[in-house]
N, C-alpha and C positions, 0 to 999 in steps of 0.2 A: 173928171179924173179917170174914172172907169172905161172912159172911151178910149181918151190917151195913152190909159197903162195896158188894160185889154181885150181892146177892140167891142167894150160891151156898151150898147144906148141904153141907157133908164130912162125911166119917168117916177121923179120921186112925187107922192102922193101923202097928205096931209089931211087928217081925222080928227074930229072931235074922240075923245080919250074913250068913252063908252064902246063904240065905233069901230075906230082900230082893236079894242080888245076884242070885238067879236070877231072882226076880221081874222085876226090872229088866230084865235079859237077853231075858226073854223077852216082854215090853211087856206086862205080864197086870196094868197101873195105867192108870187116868185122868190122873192126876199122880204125879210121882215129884218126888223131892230127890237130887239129886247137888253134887258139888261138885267142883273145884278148883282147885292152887294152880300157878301158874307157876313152871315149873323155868328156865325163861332168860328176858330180858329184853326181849322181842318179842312183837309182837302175835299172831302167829301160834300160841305156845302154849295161847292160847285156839280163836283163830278154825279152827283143826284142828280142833277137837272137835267142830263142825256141818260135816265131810264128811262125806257119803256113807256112807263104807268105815271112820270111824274107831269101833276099839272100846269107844271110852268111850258113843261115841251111842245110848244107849240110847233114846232116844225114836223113833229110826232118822227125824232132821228129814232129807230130801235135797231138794236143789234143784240142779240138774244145770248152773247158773251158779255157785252158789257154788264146786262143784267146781273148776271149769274154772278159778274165779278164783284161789284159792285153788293150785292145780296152775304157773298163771303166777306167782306171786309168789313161788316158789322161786327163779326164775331171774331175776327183774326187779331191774332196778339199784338203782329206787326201788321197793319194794311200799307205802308207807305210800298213794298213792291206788286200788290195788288193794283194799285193807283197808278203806279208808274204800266202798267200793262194798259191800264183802260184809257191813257193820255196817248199810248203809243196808237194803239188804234183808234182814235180820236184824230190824231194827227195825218195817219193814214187814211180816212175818209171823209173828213173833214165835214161832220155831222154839225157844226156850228162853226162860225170865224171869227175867233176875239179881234176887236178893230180897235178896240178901247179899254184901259183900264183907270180906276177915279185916282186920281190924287188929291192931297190937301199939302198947303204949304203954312206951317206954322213959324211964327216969332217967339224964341220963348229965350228969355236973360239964363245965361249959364246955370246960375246958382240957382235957380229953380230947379227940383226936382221931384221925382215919384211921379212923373208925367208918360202915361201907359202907351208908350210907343209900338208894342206890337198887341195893341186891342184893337181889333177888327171892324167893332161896333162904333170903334173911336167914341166910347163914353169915359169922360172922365171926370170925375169928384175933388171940388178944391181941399176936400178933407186929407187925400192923400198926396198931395201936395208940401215941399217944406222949401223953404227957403237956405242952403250953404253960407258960410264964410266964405268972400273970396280971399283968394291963396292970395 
C-alpha cells in the first residue's frame, strides 16, 4: 500500500518482543509501530508521550514549545486550549502518525444499565450494573 499510495518500498521486519524494544530504544528503525491506551480520561495521557523526557518516546520527537506547553498545563485551570496548541503543532510536524485507534464492540439488552461507557480503562463492575422496566 505504501508504494501504491507514495511511491515509498518498505521492508517490514519482525522481533522477538525483548528485541524490537531494544530496537526501539535505541532509534536503530526508520519507522517503528508503537501503541497506546489511555489510563485516565484526559488528553494529556496521550499528549505526554511527545515530551521530550518521556520514556515511551522512542522516536525521541522534542520540540522545546511543546515542553514548555505541556509543563504549563499541569497547573492551568483550563488546559484544553493549551492542548489544542500542542495538537496544532503536532499536526504541523507530524512528530508521530496515528494509523490506528482500539475499539470494542459490545452487546448489551437495553434495560441494562450503569454500564461506564466513557471509562477509558473500560473497567467495569457488575455492582454497578441494574437492570430497568421495559416501557
Amino acid at each position: 500500500m505504501w508504494r501504491q499510495k507514495l511511491g515509498v518500498t518498505t521492508e517490514l521486519a519482525n522481533f522477538e518482543w525483548k528485541t524490537y524494544l531494544e530496537i526501539r530504544g535505541n532509534q536503530e528503525f526508520d519507522i517503528g509501530r508503537s501503541a497506546w491506551c489511555g489510563d485516565y480520561n484526559e488528553a494529556s495521557t496521550f499528549l505526554d508521550l511527545v515530551t521530550t523526557t518521556h520514556g515511551a518516546n522512542d522516536g525521541k520527537y522534542s520540540n522545546a514549545r511543546v515542553d514548555e506547553l505541556m509543563a504549563s498545563s499541569k497547573t492551568a485551570e483550563d488546559p484544553q486550549p493549551i492542548y489544542s496548541e500542542v495538537e496544532q503543532i503536532l499536526a504541523d510536524e507530524m512528530g508521530i502518525a496515528p494509523i490506528y485507534h482500539y475499539t470494542q464492540a459490545f452487546m448489551k439488552k437495553p434495560d441494562i444499565k450503569g454500564w461506564p461507557l466513557n471509562n477509558v480503562e473500560n473497567n467495569w463492575y457488575s455492582k454497578n450494573h441494574y437492570r430497568v422496566a421495559s416501557e
